[in-house]
C-alpha positions as CSV (number, residue, x, y, z in Angstrom):
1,X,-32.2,-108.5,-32.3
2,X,-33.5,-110.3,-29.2
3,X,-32.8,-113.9,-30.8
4,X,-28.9,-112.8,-31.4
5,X,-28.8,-111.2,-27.9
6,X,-30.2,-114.9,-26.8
7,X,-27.6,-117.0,-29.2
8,X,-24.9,-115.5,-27.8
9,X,-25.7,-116.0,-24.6
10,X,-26.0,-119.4,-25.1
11,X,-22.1,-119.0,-26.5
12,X,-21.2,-117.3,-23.9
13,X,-22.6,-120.0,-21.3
14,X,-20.6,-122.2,-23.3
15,X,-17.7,-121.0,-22.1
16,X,-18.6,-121.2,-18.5
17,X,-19.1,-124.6,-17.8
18,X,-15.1,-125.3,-18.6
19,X,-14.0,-122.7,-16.6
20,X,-16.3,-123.5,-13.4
21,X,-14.9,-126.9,-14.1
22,X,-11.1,-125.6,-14.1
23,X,-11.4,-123.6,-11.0
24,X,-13.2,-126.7,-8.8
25,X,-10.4,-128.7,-10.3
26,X,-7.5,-126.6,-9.1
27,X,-9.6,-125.8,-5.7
28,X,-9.5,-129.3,-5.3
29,X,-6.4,-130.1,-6.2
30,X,-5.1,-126.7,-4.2
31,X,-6.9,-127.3,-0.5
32,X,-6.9,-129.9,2.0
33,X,-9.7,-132.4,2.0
34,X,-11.1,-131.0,5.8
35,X,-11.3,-127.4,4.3
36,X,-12.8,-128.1,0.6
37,X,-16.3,-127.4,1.6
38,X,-15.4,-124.5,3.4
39,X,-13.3,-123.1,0.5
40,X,-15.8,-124.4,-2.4
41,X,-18.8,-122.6,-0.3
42,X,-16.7,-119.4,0.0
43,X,-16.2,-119.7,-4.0
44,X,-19.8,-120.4,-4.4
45,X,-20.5,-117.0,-2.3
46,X,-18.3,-114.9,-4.3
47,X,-19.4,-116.1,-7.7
48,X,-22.7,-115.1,-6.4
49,X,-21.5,-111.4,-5.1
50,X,-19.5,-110.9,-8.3
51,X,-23.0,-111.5,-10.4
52,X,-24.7,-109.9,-8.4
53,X,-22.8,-106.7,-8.7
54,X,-22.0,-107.2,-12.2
55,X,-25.9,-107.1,-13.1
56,X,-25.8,-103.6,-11.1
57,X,-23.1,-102.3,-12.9
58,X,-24.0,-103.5,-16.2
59,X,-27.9,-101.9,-15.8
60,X,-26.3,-98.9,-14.8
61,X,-23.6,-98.7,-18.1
62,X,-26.2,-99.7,-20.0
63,X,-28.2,-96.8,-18.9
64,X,-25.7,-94.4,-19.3
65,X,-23.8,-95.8,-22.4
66,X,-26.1,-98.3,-24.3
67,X,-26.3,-101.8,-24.4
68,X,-24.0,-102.2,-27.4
69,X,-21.4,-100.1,-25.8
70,X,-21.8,-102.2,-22.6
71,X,-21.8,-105.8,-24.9
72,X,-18.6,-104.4,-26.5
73,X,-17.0,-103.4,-23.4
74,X,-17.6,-106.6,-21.1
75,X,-16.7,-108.7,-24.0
76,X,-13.4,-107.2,-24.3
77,X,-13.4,-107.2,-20.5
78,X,-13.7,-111.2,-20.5
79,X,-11.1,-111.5,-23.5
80,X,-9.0,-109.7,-21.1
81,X,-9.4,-112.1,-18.2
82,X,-8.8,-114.8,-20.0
83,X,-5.1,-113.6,-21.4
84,X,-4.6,-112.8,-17.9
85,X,-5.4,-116.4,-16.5
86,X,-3.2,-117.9,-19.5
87,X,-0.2,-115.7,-18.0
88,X,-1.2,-116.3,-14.5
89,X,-2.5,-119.3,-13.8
90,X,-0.6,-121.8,-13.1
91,X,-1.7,-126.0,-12.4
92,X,-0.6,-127.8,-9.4
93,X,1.3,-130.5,-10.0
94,X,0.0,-133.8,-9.0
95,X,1.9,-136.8,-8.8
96,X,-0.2,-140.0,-9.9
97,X,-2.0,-142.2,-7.3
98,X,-1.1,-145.6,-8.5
99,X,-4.7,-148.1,-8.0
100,X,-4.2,-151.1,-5.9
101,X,-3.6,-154.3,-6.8
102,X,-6.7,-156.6,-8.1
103,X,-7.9,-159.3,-6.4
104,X,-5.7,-162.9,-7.0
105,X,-4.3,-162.9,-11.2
106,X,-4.8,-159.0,-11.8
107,X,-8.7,-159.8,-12.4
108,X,-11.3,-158.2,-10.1
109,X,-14.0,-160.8,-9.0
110,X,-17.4,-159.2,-9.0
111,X,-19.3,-162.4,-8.3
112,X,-21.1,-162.3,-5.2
113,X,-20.7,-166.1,-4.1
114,X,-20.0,-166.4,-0.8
């Protein structure tokens, strides 16, 4: 039914947020501060392709196949992807940024007395 079909897109966006969050993480993590907009823009514009396209293509399969066929198929599609990045993804390593020292005593003073 329509409200299932709706429920488990809401699942499936579940899923999304985490992994957006992942690859901005590593893109930060991965590229120099003076190219980040650059690169996040370019990721931005091929996240937007790749939707694009896959709304074509799934239209299409789901003309020629069915909608369940086309359900089953990109979920086992995604479940595929995901083994993949657990094999080939790897994280940067990132050595800790120790915070400077506090003000006088290791407190902070926030008072604003001049």
């Amino acid at each position: 039914t329509f409200s299932f079909i709706i429920a488990m897109g809401f699942v499936v966006g579940l899923g999304l947020v985490p992994a957006q969050s992942g690859v901005a993480t590593m893109m930060q993590m991965a590229v120099p501060d003076l190219k980040r907009g650059r690169v996040g823009s370019s990721l931005n514009a091929f996240s937007t392709a790749a939707s694009l396209i896959s709304m074509a293509f799934a239209a299409l399969m789901g003309d020629l196949i069915g909608l369940r066929t086309v359900y089953v198929v990109f979920g086992l599609f995604i479940c595929l992807a995901g083994l993949l990045c657990t094999r080939l993804v790897v994280e940067p390593k990132v050595q800790a940024v120790e915070a400077p020292p506090a003000a006088a005593g290791g407190k902070l003073d926030i008072s604003q007395e001049g």
